[in-house]
N, C-alpha and C positions, 0 to 999 in steps of 0.2 A: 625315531631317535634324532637328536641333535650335535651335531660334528661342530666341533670348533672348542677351543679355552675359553671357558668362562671367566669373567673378574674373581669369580669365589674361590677356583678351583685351588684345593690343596689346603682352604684356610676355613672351610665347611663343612662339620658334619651330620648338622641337623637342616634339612630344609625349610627348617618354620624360621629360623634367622633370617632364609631370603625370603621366603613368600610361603602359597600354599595356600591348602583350603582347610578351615578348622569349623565345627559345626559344632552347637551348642542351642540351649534352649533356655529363653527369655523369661526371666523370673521376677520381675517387678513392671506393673503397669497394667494398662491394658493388654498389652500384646503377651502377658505370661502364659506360658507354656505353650507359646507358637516355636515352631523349630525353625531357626536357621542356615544360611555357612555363610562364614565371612572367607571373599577369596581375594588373597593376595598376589598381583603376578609378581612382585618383584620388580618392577620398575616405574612404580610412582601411582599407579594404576590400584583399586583396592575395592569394595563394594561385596553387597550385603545381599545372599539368596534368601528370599522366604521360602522356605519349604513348604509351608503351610499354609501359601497362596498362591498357588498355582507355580512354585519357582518364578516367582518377581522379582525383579530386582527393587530392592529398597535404598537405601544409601549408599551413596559411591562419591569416591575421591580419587582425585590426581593430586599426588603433591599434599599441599597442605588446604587444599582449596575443594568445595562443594560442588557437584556435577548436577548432583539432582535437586526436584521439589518436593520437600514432605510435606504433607498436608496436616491442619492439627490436628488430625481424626488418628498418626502415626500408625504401629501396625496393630492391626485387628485381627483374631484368629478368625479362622474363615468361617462364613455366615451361610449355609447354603438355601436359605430361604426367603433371603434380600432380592430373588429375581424378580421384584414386582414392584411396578411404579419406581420410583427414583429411590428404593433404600439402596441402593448400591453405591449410592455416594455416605454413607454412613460408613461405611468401612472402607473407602476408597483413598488408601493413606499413601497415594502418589509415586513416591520412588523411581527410580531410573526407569522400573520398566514395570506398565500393570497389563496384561492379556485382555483384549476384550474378542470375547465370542464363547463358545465354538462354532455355534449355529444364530447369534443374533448380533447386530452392532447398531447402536442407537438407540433412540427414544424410546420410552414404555410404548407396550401397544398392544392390541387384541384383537382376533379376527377367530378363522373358522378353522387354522390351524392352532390355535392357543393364546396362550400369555404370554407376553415377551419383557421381561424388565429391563430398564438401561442398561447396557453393554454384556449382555447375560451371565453365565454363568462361572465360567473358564476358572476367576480370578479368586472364587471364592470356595476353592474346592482345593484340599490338599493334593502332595505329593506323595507316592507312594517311589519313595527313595531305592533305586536299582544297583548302582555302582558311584562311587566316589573315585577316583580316582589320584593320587599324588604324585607331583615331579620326583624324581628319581636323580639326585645331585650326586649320587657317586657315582651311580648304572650311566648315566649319560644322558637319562629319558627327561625332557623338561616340558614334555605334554601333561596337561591335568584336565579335568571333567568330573563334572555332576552331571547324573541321567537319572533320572523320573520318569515315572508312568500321571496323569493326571484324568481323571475319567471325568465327562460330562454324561451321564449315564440315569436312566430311568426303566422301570421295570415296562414292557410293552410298550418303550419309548425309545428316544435317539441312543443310543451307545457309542458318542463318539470318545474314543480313545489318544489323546496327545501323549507321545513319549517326547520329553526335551531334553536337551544335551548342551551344557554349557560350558566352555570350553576357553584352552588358554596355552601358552607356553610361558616359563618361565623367564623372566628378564625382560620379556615387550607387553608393551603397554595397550593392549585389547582386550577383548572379550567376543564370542561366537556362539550364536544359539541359533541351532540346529532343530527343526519343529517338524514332528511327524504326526502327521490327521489320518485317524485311520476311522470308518464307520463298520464297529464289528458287529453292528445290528443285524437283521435279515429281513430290513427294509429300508428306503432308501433316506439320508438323511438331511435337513438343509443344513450349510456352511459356511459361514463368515471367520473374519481373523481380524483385527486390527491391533498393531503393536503401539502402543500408550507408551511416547517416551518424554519423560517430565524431567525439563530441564530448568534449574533454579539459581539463585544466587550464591557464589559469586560470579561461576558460571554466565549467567545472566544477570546481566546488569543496562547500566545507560551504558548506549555506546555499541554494546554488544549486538555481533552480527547475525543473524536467521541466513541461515546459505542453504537454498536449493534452487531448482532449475525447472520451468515447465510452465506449460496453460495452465492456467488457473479461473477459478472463480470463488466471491464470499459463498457462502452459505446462502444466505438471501435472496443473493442475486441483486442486490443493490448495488448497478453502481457507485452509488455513492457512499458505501459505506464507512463506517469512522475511522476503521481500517484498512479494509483492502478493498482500497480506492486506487486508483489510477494516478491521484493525486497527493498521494501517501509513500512516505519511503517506510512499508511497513514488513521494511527487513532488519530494520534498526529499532534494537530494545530503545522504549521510553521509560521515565520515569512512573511510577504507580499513578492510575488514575483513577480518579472518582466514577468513571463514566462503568468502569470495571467492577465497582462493589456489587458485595450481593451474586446474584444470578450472571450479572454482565460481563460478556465477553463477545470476542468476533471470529469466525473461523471458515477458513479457506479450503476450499477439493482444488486438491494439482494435481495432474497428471507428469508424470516427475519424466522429465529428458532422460533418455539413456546416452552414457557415454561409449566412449570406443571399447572398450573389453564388454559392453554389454551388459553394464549396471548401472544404477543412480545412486548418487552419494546424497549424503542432507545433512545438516549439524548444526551448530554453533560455533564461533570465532569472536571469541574477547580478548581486542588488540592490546589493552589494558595488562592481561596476563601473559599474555603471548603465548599463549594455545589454542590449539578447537580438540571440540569433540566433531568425530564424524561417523554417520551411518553407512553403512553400503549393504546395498540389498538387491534383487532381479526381478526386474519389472516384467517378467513372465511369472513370476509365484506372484507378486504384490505390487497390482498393475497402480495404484491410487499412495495418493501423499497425501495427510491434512494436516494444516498449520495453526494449533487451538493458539491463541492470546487471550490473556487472563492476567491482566494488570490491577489486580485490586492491591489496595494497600494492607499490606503482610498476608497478602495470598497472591503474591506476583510472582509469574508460572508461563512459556511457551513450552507447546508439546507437539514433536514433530512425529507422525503417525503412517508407516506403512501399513500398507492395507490391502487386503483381498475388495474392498467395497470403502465408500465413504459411510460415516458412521447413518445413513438414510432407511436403516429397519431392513426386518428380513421382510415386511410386506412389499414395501416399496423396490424392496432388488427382485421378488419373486414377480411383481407385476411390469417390470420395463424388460425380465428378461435374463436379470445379468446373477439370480440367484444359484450359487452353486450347489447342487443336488447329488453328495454322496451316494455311491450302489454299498449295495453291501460287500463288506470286504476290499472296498476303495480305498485307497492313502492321497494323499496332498504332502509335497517338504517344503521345507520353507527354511530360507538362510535370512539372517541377520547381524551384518558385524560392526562392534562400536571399537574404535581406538580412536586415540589422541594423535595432533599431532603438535609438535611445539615448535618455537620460532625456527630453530636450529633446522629443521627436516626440511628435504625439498619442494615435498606436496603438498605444505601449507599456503603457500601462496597460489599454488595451481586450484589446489584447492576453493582459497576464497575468492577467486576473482574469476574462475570459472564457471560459477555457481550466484 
């Protein structure tokens, strides 16, 4: 429950005039007859569940201004046969948030445990819708949630089960999703997670700040790379590059600093707008940060990535070590929370110049 006067109270009796979650299904395009919910909190905050992608988030707004990156591929009903070689980017229509795993993150690959396609399977596998939830603007209650079942599941194979809970109060401007890994096989299963969070224009622009904290290294291992070079202030959005077309991009494994309560924060800050978005997450569930760049021209795209693993295969984490191996009947939780902060707040500037 929530204690205090609301601005509304006494002048509202529908709660879809403040906010609220309303679900519906998409009838023109490609994405017809994919199920959604579009959730409003009520204080500038707004964005778009696929249900029929694993609970993704697809489009989202603060204000009047664009949070995320859509890809032109937009939304695609889910493919559950795209886990081979790179078709996963055929349906990989971007959004504030796309799932990669449950048990692979990273490049095609094949070995003596199986097939593994780019970022497996999670993202392209519906929701099997449990409770909705709605604020309660006369009761008092201005809690709301969606909760799903999504299964990555094969007959004499892995059964991992994700329940997600996505969550909210009315009038503040966040979002919270809550990720339960359960292996209800009865045998034991591998685990990866990475959360895909694609941040776009206007959001992102020139000028626009990349804010997080920690060791770091490219991908390559170059130091001299085009981007995460030493030589580079490659926390500050550039203009679209040519070097970006195509396939081109540069990306970073951090090891993200914890602060004093015990989390690490990551986001965006466009001084321009005068807001950020920011993440906070626990680097005991999601020890690894990656910072994709992808400046091509009109597919200009950073995505900041907590993660059980850097996106390096289930081969590659089961051979150094660091692969996690579900028992049967094992769980993994996992938090994630995004809200805004805008000029006026105190923790924006703690925020940006902390990080």
């Amino acid at each position: 429950m929530n204690s205090g006067k609301k601005p509304w109270t006494g002048k509202v009796g529908n709660v879809h005039q403040v906010g609220g979650i309303e679900t519906a299904v998409l009838d023109n395009g490609p994405g017809r007859g994919v199920r959604v919910a579009w959730v409003d909190t009520g204080a500038g905050l707004r964005y778009q569940v696929v249900l029929d992608r694993g609970m993704d988030i697809g489009g989202a707004f603060y204000g009047a201004h664009g949070l995320a990156w859509l890809s032109q591929v937009g939304i695609a009903p889910a493919s559950p046969f795209s886990d081979t070689g790179i078709n996963w980017l055929r349906t990989f229509g971007g959004g504030l948030l796309t799932t990669c795993g449950l048990s692979h993150v990273g490049g095609p690959e094949e070995d003596q445990y199986g097939q593994r396609g780019l970022h497996g399977r999670i993202s392209n596998s519906p929701a099997e819708v449990i409770s909705v939830k709605q604020p309660d603007i006369l009761g008092g209650d201005f809690n709301m949630h969606l909760c799903g079942i999504i299964r990555e599941s094969s007959v004499f194979g892995p059964n991992l089960v994700l329940k997600r809970t996505i969550s909210g109060i009315l009038g503040q401007p966040y979002l919270k999703i809550v990720d339960e890994v359960t292996n209800e096989s009865n045998v034991e299963a591998p685990h990866m997670l990475l959360y895909h969070v694609n941040f776009g224009w206007p959001l992102v622009d020139e000028g626009s700040r990349i804010v997080w904290k920690g060791a770091w290294k490219s991908r390559d291992g170059d130091p001299d790379n085009r981007i995460f070079s030493g030589k580079n202030d490659f926390k500050s959005c550039p203009p679209p590059m040519n070097a970006h077309s195509g396939f081109g991009e540069d990306v970073a494994f951090i090891e993200p600093e914890v602060e004093a309560d015990n989390r690490c924060r990551a986001g965006i800050y466009n001084p321009s707008l005068d807001f950020a978005l920011r993440m906070t997450f626990d680097k005991r569930q999601l020890p690894w940060l990656v910072n994709w760049q992808h400046w091509g021209e009109n597919e200009y795209v950073t995505a900041l990535e907590p993660a059980t693993h850097p996106p390096i295969g289930q081969a590659k984490a089961r051979e150094e070590g660091s692969l996690i191996l579900l028992q049967p009947g094992e769980k993994r939780s996992y938090e994630l929370m995004v809200d805004i902060l805008t000029g006026g707040s105190k923790g924006i500037k703690s925020f940006v110049t902390t990080n």
